[in-house]
N, C-alpha and C positions, 0 to 999 in steps of 0.2 A: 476052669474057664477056657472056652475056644482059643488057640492059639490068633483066628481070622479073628477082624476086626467088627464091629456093629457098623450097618450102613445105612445111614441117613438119607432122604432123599425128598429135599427141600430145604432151602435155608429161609424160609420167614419165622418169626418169632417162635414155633413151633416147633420147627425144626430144630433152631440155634435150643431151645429149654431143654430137647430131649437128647441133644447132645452133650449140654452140660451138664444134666442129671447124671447118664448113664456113666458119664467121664469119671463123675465123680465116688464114683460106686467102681469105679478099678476099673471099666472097660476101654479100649479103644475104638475109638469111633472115627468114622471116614463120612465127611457130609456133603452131599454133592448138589449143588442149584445151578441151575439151566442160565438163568440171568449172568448177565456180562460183570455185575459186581453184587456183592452181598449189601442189602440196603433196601428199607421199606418204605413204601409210597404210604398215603392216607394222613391223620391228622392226628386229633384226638383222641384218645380212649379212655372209659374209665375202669378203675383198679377197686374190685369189693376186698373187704377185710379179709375172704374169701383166699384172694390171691397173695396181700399179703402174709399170711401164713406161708406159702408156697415160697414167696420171697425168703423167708426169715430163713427156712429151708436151705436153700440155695445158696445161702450168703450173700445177697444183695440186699439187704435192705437201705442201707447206710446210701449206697450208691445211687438207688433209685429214688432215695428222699430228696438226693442234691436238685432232680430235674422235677417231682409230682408238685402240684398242689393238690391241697387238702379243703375242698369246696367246705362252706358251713351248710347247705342243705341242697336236697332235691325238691324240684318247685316244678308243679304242672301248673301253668296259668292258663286258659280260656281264651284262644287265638282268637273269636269273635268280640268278645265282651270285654276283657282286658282282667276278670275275675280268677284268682287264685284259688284253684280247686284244690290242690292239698300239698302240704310239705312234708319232708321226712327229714329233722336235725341230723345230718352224717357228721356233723363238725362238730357235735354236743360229747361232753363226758358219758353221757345216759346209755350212747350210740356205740362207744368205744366199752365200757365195761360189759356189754350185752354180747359184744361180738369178741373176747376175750381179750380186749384191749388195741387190738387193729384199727387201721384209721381206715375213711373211705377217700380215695385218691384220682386226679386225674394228670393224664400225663400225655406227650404228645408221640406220637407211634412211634415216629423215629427218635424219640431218643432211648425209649425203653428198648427199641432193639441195639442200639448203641450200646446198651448197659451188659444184654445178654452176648453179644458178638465180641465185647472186650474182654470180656469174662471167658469166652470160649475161647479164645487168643490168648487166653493167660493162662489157660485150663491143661497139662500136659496130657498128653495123648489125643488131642482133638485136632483131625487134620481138614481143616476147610477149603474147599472146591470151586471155584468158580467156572461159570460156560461150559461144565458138566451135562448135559440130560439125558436122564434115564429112561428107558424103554418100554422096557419088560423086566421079570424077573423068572429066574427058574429055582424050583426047592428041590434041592438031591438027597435029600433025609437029613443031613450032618453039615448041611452047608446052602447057601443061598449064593447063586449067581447074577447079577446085575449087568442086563444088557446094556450099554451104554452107545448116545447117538456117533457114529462114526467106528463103529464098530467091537470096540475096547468091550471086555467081560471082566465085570468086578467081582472077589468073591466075600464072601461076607459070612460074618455067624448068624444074622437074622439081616432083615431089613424093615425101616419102618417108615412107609412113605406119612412123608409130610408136604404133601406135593397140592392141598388146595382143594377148592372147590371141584377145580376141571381136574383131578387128580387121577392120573395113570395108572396108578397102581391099584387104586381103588375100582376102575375101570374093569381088571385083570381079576384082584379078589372078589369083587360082588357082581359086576357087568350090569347095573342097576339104570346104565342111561345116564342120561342128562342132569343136572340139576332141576330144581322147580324154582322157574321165575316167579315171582309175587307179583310183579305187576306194579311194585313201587320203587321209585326211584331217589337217590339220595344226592345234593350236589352238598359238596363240601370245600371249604375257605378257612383261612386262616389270615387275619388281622393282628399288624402291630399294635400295640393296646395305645400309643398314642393317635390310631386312629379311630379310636371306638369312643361314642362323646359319653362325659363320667355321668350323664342318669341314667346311660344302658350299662356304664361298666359293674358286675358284682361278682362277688367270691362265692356262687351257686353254678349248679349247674340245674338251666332253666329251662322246661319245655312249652314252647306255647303251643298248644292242642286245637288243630280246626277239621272243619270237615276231609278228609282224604288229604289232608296234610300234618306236617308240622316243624317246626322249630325248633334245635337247642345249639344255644352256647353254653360255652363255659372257659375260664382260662386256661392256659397253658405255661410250661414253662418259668415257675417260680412268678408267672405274671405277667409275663412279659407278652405275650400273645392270648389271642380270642378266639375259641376253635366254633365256628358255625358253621352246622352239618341242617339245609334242610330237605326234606322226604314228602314228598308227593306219589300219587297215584296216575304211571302214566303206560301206555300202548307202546313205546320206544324200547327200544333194545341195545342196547351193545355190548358183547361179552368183554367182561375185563374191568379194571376198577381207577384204574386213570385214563377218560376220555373225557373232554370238553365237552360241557353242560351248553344247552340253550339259553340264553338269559332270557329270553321274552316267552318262554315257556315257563320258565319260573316265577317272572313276575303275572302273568297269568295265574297261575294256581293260587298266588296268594294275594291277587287283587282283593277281595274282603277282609281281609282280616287286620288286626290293630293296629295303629302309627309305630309301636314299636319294633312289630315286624319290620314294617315296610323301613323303616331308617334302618336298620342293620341290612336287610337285604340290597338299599340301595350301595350302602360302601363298599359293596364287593364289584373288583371290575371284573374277573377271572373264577371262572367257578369250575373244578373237578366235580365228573358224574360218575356214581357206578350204578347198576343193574343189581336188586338186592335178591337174591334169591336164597333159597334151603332145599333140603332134601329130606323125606319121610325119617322115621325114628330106624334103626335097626338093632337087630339085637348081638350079632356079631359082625367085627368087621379086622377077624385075623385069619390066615388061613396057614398052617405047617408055624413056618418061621420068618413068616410076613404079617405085617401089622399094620392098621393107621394109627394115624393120632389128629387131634385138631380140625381144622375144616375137611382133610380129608376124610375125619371120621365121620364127623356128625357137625353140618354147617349148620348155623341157627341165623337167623333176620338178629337184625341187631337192637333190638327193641329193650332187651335186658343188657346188653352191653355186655356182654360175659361171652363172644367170644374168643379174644387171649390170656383172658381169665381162666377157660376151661383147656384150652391147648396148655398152658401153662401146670395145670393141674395134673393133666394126660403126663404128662412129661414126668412130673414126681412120682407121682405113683407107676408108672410103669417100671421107671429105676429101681423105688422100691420092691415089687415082684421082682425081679430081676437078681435081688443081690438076696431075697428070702430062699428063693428057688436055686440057687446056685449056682444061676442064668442056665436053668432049662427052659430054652426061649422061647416050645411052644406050651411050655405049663404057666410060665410068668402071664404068655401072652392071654392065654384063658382067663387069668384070676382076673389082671388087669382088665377085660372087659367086661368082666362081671361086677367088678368093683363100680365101671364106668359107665355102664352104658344106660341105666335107670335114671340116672346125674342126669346128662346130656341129655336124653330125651325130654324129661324134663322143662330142661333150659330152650329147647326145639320148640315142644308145643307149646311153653308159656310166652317164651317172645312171639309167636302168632298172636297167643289174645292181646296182649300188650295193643301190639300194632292197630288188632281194631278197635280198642279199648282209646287210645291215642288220638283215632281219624274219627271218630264215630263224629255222625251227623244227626240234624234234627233231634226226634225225641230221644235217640240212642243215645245222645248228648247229653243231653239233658238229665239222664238215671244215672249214668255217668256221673257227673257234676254231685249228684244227690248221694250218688253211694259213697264218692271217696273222701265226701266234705267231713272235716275233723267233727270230734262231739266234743262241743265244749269246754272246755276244764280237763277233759279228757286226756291221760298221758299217751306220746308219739306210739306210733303203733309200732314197734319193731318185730313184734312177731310173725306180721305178714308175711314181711323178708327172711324170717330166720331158717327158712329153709335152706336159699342160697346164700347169703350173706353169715351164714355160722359154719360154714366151709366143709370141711373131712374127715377124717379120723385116718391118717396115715397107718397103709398096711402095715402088721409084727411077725416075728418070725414064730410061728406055733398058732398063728391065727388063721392059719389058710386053711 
């Protein structure tokens, strides 16, 4: 192994996982984010059996049970009508033996990055960066150099930007442009749960479904908090993921739709906006001794909820290449997106149908409603999900 260091370059949850992976796989790693402190904005997220595994991995599990809760089901209800179009038991025995015993989990952003950032502060050889940002990068065969702002060159064994959306590096290895805006907008809230009244309070995680919009809560926090995220379809823009919502733009959007909306959306005084955007599938996104991972790799709409689900993913299994390969970083780096990149696309184009699957109006609504309604007597369908919800198969040594 290189006597330099692995360079990091980002610390959002992405960042901090492929630090601790590689850390833990013998390397030393240098991780450098531009922000004034390590610390993540946003709300809620939810956690597939998926990632669990990744956890168990890592050795958190234990830690990150003190802060998830474990919804009893996913519920799309019928933003117009008040009619419940289908559920999926996550909180059943049925649901756990099917996905090899994993629970389905949510949990609130910052405290899962709390889990992985305490972790990497406990982790020896991980040296974390603050008000760092990185430039460019240069590959000299045997070694990666790290432009940094103010002049400083870092040198590194690889580098592996986890730098985001707007992501620089990513910028430098593909030159692919801008993101692609969707055109829909998401405000998100968080509620003390004594202020939520108990016929809206439940232990699901709930979406109401209307035309170009929708709804979901769910709790957070051992329960203690109510994470409500809602998504409309708007002409506004502004890049970045904490900037103040309009409030009578939101209650515009969901003027029609059912009383239960509209009480939960009246309790919020203060609502965060972000701008949801993705980027086409691609089939490589490493170049020499430079890599993505996470939303710099492959950003997905959040419709499956599975983006620090699959950064988190990225992270393990690159470690894995990594320690099969000897850390020959531009062979790891291969296998790795070979292993990942059919995943992620995947997760890219299905959270698009999702999305209009979610908004659909009039008669689209309507088939909608007709296709997803249960049959019967019928047992929960988990097979629809088993593609993402039954996770990976962790690279071996002699399987490359």
């Amino acid at each position: 192994m290189s006597a330099l260091p692995v360079l990091v370059l980002g610390g959002g949850i992405g960042g901090l996982a492929a630090a601790l992976a590689l850390a833990r796989k013998g390397c030393r790693v240098r991780l450098f984010e531009q922000g004034s402190e390590l610390k993540e904005i946003g709300a809620g997220i939810q956690l597939g059996p998926n990632v669990y595994h990744m956890f168990e991995v890592l050795g958190l599990t234990e830690t990150i049970e003190r802060w998830s809760v474990h919804p009893e089901n996913l519920i799309m209800m019928d933003a117009l009508t008040g009619e419940e179009v289908t559920r999926l038991p996550v909180g059943s025995a049925a649901f756990r033996r099917r996905f090899r015993g994993y629970p389905y989990g949510v949990i609130h952003r910052g405290d899962l990055y709390q889990v992985l950032l305490e972790a990497c502060r406990a982790q020896k050889d991980v040296e974390l960066n603050e008000k760092r940002k990185g430039l460019a990068f240069e590959d000299r065969g045997d070694r990666v150099v790290l432009s940094m702002e103010g002049g400083e060159a870092i040198e590194g064994a690889c580098l592996i930007g986890c730098d985001g959306l707007w992501s620089r590096m990513r910028a430098q290895i593909l030159g692919d442009g801008k993101p692609r805006v969707s055109g829909h907008i998401a405000y998100r809230a968080v509620l003390p749960r004594a202020e939520v009244p108990d016929d809206l309070w439940q232990n699901n995680v709930v979406l109401w479904a209307g035309p170009k919009t929708h709804l979901v809560h769910y709790p957070l926090r051992r329960g203690e908090l109510y994470n409500l995220v809602a998504v409309f379809h708007s002409d506004k823009y502004e890049e970045g993921w904490d900037v103040y919502g309009d409030p009578e733009e939101l209650e515009r959007k969901f003027a029609r739709e059912r009383p239960e909306v509209q009480r939960l959306l009246e309790k919020i005084d203060v609502w965060k906006m972000w701008v949801l955007c993705d980027r086409e599938p691609v089939r490589h996104w490493s170049k020499g001794r430079a890599t993505l991972l996470g939303d710099a790799a492959h950003p997905t709409l959040q419709y499956l909820a599975q983006g620090a689900n699959m950064a988190i993913e990225d992270a393990v299994v690159l470690a894995a290449y990594a320690q099969i390969t000897g850390f020959d970083w531009e062979r790891s780096f291969r296998l790795y997106e070979d292993a990942r990149y059919r995943r992620t696309a995947r997760v890219q184009i299905m959270s698009r149908y999702y999305g209009d699957a979610y908004h659909a109006a009039g008669v689209a609504r309507e088939l909608r409603n007709d296709f997803l309604a249960p049959v019967p007597g019928a047992a929960p369908d988990f097979e629809s999900v088993a593609w993402l919800y039954g996770g990976i198969a962790l690279p071996q040594a002699g399987k490359t």
